[in-house]
PARO-722714 format. One record per residue (C-alpha): x, y, z; residue in one letter. Coordinates in steps of 0.1 Angstrom, whole numbers, plus 2048, in hexadecimal, padded with zeros to 3 digits. Layout:
% PARO-722714
XYZa
...
% end
This chain:
% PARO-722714
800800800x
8078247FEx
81C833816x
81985780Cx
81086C7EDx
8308787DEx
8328997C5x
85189E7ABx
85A8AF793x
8608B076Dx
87A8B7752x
87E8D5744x
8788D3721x
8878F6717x
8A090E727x
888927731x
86D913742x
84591973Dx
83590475Bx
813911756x
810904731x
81C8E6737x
80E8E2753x
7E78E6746x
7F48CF729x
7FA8B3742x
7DD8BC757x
7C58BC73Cx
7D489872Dx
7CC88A74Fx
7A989B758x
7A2889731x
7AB866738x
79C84673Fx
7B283A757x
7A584477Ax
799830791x
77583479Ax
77F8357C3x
7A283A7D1x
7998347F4x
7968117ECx
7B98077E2x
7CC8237EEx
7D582F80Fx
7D285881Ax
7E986582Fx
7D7882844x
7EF89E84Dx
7EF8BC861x
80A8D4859x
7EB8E884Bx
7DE8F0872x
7C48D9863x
7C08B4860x
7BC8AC83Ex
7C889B81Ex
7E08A080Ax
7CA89E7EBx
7B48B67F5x
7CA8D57FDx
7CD8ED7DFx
7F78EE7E4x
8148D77E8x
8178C5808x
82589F80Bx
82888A82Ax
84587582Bx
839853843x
852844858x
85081F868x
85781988Bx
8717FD883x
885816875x
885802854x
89882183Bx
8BA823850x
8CF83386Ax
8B484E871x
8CE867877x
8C588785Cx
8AB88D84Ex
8BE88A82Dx
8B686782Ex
89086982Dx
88788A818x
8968807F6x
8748717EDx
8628977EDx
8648A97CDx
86F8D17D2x
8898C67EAx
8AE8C17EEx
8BC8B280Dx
8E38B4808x
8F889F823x
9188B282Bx
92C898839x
9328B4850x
91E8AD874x
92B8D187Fx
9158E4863x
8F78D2863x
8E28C6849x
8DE8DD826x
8B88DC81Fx
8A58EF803x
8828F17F7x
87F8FF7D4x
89E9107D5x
8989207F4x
8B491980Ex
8D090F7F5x
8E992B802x
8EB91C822x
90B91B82Fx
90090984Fx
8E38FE85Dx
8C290684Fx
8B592683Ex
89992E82Bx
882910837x
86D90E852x
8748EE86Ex
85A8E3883x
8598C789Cx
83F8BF8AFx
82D8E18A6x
84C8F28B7x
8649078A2x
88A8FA898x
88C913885x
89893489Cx
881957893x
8A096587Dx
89C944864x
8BB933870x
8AD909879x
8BD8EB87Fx
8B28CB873x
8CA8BA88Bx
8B18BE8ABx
89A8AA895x
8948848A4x
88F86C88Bx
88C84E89Fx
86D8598AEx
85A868891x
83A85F882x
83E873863x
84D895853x
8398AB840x
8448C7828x
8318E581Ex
8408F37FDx
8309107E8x
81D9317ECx
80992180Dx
82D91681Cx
82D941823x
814948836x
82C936852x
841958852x
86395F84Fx
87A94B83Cx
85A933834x
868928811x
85C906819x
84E8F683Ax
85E8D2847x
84A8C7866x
8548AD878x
83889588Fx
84787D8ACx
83085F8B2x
81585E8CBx
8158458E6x
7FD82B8DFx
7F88068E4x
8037EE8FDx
8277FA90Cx
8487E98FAx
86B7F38FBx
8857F08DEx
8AC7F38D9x
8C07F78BCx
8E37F68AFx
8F27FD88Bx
91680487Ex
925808862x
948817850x
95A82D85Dx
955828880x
92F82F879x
91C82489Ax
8F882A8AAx
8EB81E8C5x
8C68208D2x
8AD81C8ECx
8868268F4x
86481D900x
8458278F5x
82181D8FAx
80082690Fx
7FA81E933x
7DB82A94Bx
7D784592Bx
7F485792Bx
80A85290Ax
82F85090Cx
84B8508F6x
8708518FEx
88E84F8F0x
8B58578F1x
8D184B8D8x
8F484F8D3x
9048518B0x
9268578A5x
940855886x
96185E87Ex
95186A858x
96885D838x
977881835x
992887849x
98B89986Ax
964899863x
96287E889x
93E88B897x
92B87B8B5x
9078818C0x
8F387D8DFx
8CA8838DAx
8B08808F0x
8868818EFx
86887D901x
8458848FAx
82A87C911x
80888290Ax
7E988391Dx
7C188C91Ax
7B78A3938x
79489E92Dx
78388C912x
7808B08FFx
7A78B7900x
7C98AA8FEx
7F08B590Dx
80D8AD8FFx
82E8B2912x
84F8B28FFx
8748AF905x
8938A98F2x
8B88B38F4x
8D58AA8DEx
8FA8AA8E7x
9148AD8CCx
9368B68DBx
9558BB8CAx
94F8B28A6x
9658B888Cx
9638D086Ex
9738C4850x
9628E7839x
9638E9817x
97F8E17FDx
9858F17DDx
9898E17BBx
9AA8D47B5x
9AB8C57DEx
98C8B17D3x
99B8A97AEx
9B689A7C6x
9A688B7DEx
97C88F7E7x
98988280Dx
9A089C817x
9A28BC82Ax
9B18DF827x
9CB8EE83Ex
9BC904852x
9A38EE85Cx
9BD8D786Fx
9D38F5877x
9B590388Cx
9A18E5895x
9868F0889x
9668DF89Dx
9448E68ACx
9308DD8CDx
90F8DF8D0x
8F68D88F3x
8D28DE8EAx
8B78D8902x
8918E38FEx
8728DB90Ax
84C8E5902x
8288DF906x
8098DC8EFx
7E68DF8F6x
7C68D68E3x
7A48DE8EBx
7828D88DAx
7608EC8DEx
74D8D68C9x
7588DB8A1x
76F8FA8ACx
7918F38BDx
7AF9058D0x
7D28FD8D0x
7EC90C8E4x
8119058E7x
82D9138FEx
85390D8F9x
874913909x
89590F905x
8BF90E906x
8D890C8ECx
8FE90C8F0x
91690A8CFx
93E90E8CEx
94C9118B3x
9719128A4x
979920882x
99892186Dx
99E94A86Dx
9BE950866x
9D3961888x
9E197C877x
9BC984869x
9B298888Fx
9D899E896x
9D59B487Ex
9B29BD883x
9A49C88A4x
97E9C8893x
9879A2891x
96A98F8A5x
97F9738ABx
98195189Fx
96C93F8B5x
9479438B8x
93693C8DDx
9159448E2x
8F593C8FCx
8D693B8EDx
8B293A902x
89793A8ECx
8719358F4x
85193B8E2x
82A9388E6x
8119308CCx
7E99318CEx
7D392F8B1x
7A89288B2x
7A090F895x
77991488Ex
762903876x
73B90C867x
7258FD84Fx
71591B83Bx
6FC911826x
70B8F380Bx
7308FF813x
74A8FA832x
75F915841x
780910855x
79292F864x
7B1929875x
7BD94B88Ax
7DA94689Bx
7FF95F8AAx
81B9528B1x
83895F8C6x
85D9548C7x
8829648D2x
8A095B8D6x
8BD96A8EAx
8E29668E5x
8FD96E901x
91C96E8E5x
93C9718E3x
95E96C8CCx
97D9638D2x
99B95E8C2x
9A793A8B7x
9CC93E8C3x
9E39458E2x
A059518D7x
A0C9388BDx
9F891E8C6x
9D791A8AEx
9B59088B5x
9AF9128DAx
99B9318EBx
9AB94E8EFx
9A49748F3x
9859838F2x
97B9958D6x
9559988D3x
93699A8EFx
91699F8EAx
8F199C8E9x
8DE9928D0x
8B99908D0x
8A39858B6x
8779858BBx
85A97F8A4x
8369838AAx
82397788Cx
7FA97588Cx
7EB962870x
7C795C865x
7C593B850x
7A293483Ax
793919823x
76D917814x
7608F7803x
7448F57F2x
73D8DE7D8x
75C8D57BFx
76A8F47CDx
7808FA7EAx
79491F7EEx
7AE923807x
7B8944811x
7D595282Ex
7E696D83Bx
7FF975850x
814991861x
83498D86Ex
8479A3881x
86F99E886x
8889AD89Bx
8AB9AF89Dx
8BD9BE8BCx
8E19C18C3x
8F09CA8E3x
9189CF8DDx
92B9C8900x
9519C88F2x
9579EB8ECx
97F9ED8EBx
993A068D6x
986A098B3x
9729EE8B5x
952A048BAx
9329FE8C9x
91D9E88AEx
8FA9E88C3x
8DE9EC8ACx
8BB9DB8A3x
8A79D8881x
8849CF87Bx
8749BC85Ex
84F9BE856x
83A9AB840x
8199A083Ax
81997D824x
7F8973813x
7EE9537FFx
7CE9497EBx
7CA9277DCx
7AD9137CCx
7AA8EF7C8x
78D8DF7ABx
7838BC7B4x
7828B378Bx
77A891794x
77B87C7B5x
7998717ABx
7AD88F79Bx
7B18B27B0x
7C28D0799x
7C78F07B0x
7DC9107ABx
7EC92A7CBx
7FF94C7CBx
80D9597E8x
8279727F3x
84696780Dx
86797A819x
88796D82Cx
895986844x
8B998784Ax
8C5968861x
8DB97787Ex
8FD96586Ex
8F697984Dx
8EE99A861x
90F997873x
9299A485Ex
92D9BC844x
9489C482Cx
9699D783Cx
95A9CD85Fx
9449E8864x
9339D587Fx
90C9C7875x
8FF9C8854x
8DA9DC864x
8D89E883Dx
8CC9C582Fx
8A99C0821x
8959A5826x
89198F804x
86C98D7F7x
85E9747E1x
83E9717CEx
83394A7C6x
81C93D7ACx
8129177ACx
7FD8FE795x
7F78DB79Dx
7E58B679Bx
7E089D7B0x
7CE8807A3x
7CB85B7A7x
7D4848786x
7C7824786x
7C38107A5x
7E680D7AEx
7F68337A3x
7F78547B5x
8058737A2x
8098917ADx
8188B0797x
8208D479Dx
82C8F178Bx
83691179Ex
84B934794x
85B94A7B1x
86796F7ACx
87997A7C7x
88A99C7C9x
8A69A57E4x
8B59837E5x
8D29817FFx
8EE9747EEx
9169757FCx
9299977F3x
94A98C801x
95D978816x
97D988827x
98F97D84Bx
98096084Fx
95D97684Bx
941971831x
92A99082Dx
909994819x
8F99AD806x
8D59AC7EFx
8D69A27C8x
8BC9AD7AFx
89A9967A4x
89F9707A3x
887958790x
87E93479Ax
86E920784x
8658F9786x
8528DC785x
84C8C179Dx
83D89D799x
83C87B7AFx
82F85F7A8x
82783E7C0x
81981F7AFx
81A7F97B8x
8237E379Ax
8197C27A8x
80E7B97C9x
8337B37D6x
8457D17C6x
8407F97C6x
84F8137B3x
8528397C1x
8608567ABx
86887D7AFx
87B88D796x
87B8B979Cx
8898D0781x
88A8F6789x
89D910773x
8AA92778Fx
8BA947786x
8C896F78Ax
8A9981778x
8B69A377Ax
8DF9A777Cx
8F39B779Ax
9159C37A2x
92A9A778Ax
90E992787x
8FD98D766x
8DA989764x
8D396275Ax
8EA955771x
8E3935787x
8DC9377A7x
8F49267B8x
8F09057CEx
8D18FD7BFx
8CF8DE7A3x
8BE8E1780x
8B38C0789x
8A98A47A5x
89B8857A4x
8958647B9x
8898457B4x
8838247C8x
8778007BFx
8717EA7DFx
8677C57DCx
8577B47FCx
85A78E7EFx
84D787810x
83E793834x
85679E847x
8717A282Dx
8797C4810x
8967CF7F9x
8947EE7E9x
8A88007CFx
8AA8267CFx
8BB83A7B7x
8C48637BDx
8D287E7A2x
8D78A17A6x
8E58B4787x
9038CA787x
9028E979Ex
91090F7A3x
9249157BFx
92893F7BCx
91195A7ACx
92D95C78Bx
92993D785x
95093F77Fx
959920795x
95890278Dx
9368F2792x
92D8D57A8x
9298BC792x
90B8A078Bx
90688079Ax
8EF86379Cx
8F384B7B7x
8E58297C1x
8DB81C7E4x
8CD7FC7F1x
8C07E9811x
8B37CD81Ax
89D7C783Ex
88D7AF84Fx
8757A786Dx
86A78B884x
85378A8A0x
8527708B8x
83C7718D5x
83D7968E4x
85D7998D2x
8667AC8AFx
8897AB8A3x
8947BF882x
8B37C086Bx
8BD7DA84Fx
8D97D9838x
8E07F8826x
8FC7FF80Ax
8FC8277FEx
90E8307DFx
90D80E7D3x
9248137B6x
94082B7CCx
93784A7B7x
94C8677C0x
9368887C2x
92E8A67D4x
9198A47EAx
9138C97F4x
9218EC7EEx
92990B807x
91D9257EDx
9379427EBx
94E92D804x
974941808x
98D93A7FBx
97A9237DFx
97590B7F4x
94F9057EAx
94E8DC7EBx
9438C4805x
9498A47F6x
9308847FCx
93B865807x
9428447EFx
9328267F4x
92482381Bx
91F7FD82Bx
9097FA84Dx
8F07E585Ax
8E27DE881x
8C77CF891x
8AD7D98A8x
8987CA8C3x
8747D38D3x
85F7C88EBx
83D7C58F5x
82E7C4917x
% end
């Protein structure tokens, strides 16, 4: 059966792509056929999902949202980024650094591709709490993938009406506790000293729902000095006050001290060799730490058909981190901030929103009004990365500060259905501030205290036409914008303190899609979008270690996305996602011709997976990924990161004997030892743009669960 509905895109057929022509074309050929089955809900399954405030399906929301389902056996693999899981969603790249010090490089539509760590652009939810601080900076790190249920991802014009830097929405949701209790453990390894190691319980008992779980991975990474260890933990615990409402309590925390950063290389190192490492990296020791500990509650009422939800979060966040900045850099320039980045971050946020629904005469109204509040304070500092001659350890003090980021956004959320029709309609306002309180005033290194605010309202109208009961075709447009993060706010050229002169990028999107049933054994799902976005933040240097930012001209995203999911015989299924988007420079800046590529973000992705069950309790499957060639600066005068297709394979299994359920997985990535690249630090220094991917990857485990 159908796990999810997946949505992918198409070829381009021309340089400059028309998605609305060819989209009608392809719509009109299926709305004409023959082939559609009379009832879907009889052979396929529906996910229901919620990322929409609103429990509904996928089919029947006029923009693109996919649910990724994942099993409790943890039957795909390590479960330790989401890079593993998100492949299978058309619109977006997930780019494994190799590099546990950076994070994950995620983008939806383009949006997020400049990323030099962390996440940027997208939106990360878990559990209906942020990950995603109120400036736009996430980090998919926090997210626990050994207790989720599924992910789902918002892309489009409706993705915006989640505020700033909204370019796309990935929502993570942790199991609730049901059924009788059961514990499990787990261990895998692999190459390269790749080891994880798991435990948890989860279940119901006298009504109160429990799931908990803590794991310990680590890995010395097939790059030279790229050795990372992880410590997470999670609990969720959820209970029914009353038969009209239900609290969830939330905790998690993740540990990840002294890992290594390897950075980027430039061409000729990886011509050489894709495993090694530059200089400075080892000269400096370049490495990260990182404590994280939150914890939050959500609450859901019902007054008959209307509901309230309410949720409450706090939180601590520590990060060290050593960079390679040259010592004389810091010497010769008091301005220097220092080559080492310390910070303490408590962040907390509340959230309330009234869900109400009315039957008015043959049509149905939903009206979602909601605010939500989050900051985030920093106690920084810098220091420099040397004593006397010795590199790689603490030394002087060279930047304190305060730096504290808020955002109170209130959004009003609408859909009518009536007949074949169903319109969609929301709103929102967000209000983002900056404020920077400068504590190391020494010499000429003046007093940079300052604050900023960023306002914008973000709209979005869709439509969705039920053609037939099996074939939805629906169209959005919607405005977004991404404020500064903090990191790009933080420099400016000839270190003149904070860039406060930085606009916000805005965006206007336009989307076209199908979803339709094909058959009795066929889901297909197909979109077609264009962004404009004006005010882009793109890199306008790099100097001492330093990379500042300043805003290009228009920029134009066009692109098509289809999936398909279809069982060929009862024993094997076949799922496909293929995304092409022609992302460029629409207007030219400073050296920067207008028709450029934007860099970081492929012509072209696709993915696609045949599994065989020959048996219960037994499935191969064979997945194949490519991502075309990609840009790693604004010229487009480097050389590019270059295409690759790549093969992967496992193999599980499962028994159950009595209250006892024992499962093994064998997984082989890059099958056929490709070397690639597996990611790129747009505008890197010192061209040292490439984060190379690893060849072929051996590991396997088994796990262990029981039932009470």
């Amino acid at each position: 059966m159908f796990r999810q509905p997946h949505l992918h895109p198409i070829p381009q057929a021309a340089p400059h792509l028309q998605p609305s022509r060819l989209c009608i074309a392809l719509l009109c050929a299926l709305a004409t056929g023959n082939t559609l089955a009379a009832d879907p809900e009889r052979t396929l399954e529906t996910m229901v999902i919620t990322g929409s405030r609103v429990e509904v399906s996928p089919f029947d929301v006029p923009y693109s949202i996919e649910g990724v389902q994942l099993q409790e056996n943890g039957s795909e693999g390590l479960r330790v980024n989401v890079s593993e899981v998100l492949n299978s969603v058309p619109g977006v790249v997930v780019q494994n650094r190799q590099n546990y010090a950076q994070d994950l490089q995620i983008s939806v539509r383009g949006f997020g591709a400049r990323a030099a760590f962390g996440v940027r652009g997208v939106k990360l939810i878990a559990d209906g709490i942020p990950a995603t601080n109120p400036d736009g900076q996430g980090q998919a790190a926090t997210f626990n993938l050994d207790t989720a249920e599924r992910i789902e991802v918002l892309r489009g014009p409706f993705a915006t009406i989640y505020g700033n830097h909204a370019g796309g929405v990935i929502q993570l949701f942790s199991r609730d506790g049901k059924g009788a209790p059961r514990i499990r453990g787990g261990v895998y390894a692999g190459e390269h000293g790749t080891l994880k190691i798991g435990i948890g319980a989860e279940g119901e008992s006298n009504g109160v729902g429990f799931v908990l779980d803590a794991s310990h991975f680590e890995t010395d990474g097939e790059r030279r000095y790229s050795s990372a260890k992880r410590d997470q933990a999670f609990a969720k615990i959820t209970l029914a006050p009353d038969e009209d409402s239900k609290l969830t309590l939330l905790a998690s925390g993740l540990r990840q001290p002294y890992t290594d950063d390897p950075q980027g290389i430039d061409w000729a190192m990886y011509q050489r060799d894709e495993n090694d490492v530059a200089a400075a990296p080892l000269q400096y020791q370049t490495r990260k730490s990182i404590d994280h500990l939150q914890g939050g509650a959500v609450y859901e009422r019902r007054f008959g058909s209307d509901r309230l939800q309410v949720q409450a979060y706090a939180g601590q966040r520590s990060v060290t981190q050593y960079q390679s900045i040259a010592r004389n850099t810091q010497i010769s320039n008091p301005r220097h901030a220092g080559g080492v980045i310390s910070f303490d971050r408590d962040f907390h946020g509340l959230g309330a929103r009234w869900i109400a629904q009315r039957e008015i005469g043959s049509g149905k109204l939903t009206v979602t009004a909601g605010l939500d509040y989050d900051r985030a304070e920093d106690d920084r500092q810098g220091y420099e990365n040397f004593i006397g001659t010795t590199l790689g350890v603490k030394g002087a003090l060279r930047r304190n500060e305060t730096n504290t980021i808020t955002s109170t956004d209130p959004y009003v959320q609408a859909t009518w259905q009536q007949g074949d029709w169903d319109w969609s309609l929301g709103v929102r306002h967000s209000n983002v501030n900056f404020d920077v309180d400068d504590r190391y005033i020494v010499g000429v290194n003046g007093d940079d205290s300052g604050s900023v605010r960023y306002r914008k309202t973000t709209p979005a109208l869709g439509v969705l036409w039920r053609v037939t009961p099996v074939l939805n075709l629906y169209a959005s447009a919607g405005t977004g914008f991404e404020t500064p993060t903090l990191g790009e706010l933080a420099y400016s050229a000839n270190d003149q303190g904070f860039n406060f002169d930085l606009k916000p990028s805005t965006s206007r999107q336009f989307e076209l899609g199908m979803k339709a049933y094909v058959g009795e054994s066929t889901r297909v799902n197909l979109a077609v979008f264009q962004i404009n976005s004006k005010d882009e933040i793109v890199v306008d240097g790099s100097s001492g270690g330093r990379t500042y930012y300043k805003n290009a001209g228009k920029t134009l995203r066009q692109g098509i996305e289809l999936a398909a999911e279809t069982e060929l015989t009862r024993n094997v299924s076949a799922r496909g996602a293929l995304t092409v988007m022609r992302a460029v420079y629409d207007e030219a800046f400073g050296s920067v011709p207008e028709g450029n590529r934007i860099p970081g973000v492929p012509r072209v992705s696709a993915w696609g997976e045949v599994m065989w069950k020959p048996m219960t309790g037994l499935s191969t499957a064979l997945e194949v990924v490519h991502r075309s060639r990609v840009e790693v600066n604004d010229l487009n005068n480097a050389e590019a990161a270059p295409a690759y297709t790549l093969a992967n394979w496992r193999i599980g299994a499962e028994q159950q004997s009595g209250p006892w359920t024992f499962n093994q997985l064998l997984r082989v990535d890059n099958l056929f030892d490709r070397k690639h690249i597996s990611s790129v630090i747009v505008g890197a220094g010192f061209d040292r743009y490439y984060e190379p991917g690893p060849g072929r990857s051996v590991y396997g485990g088994v796990r262990a669960s029981y039932r009470f």
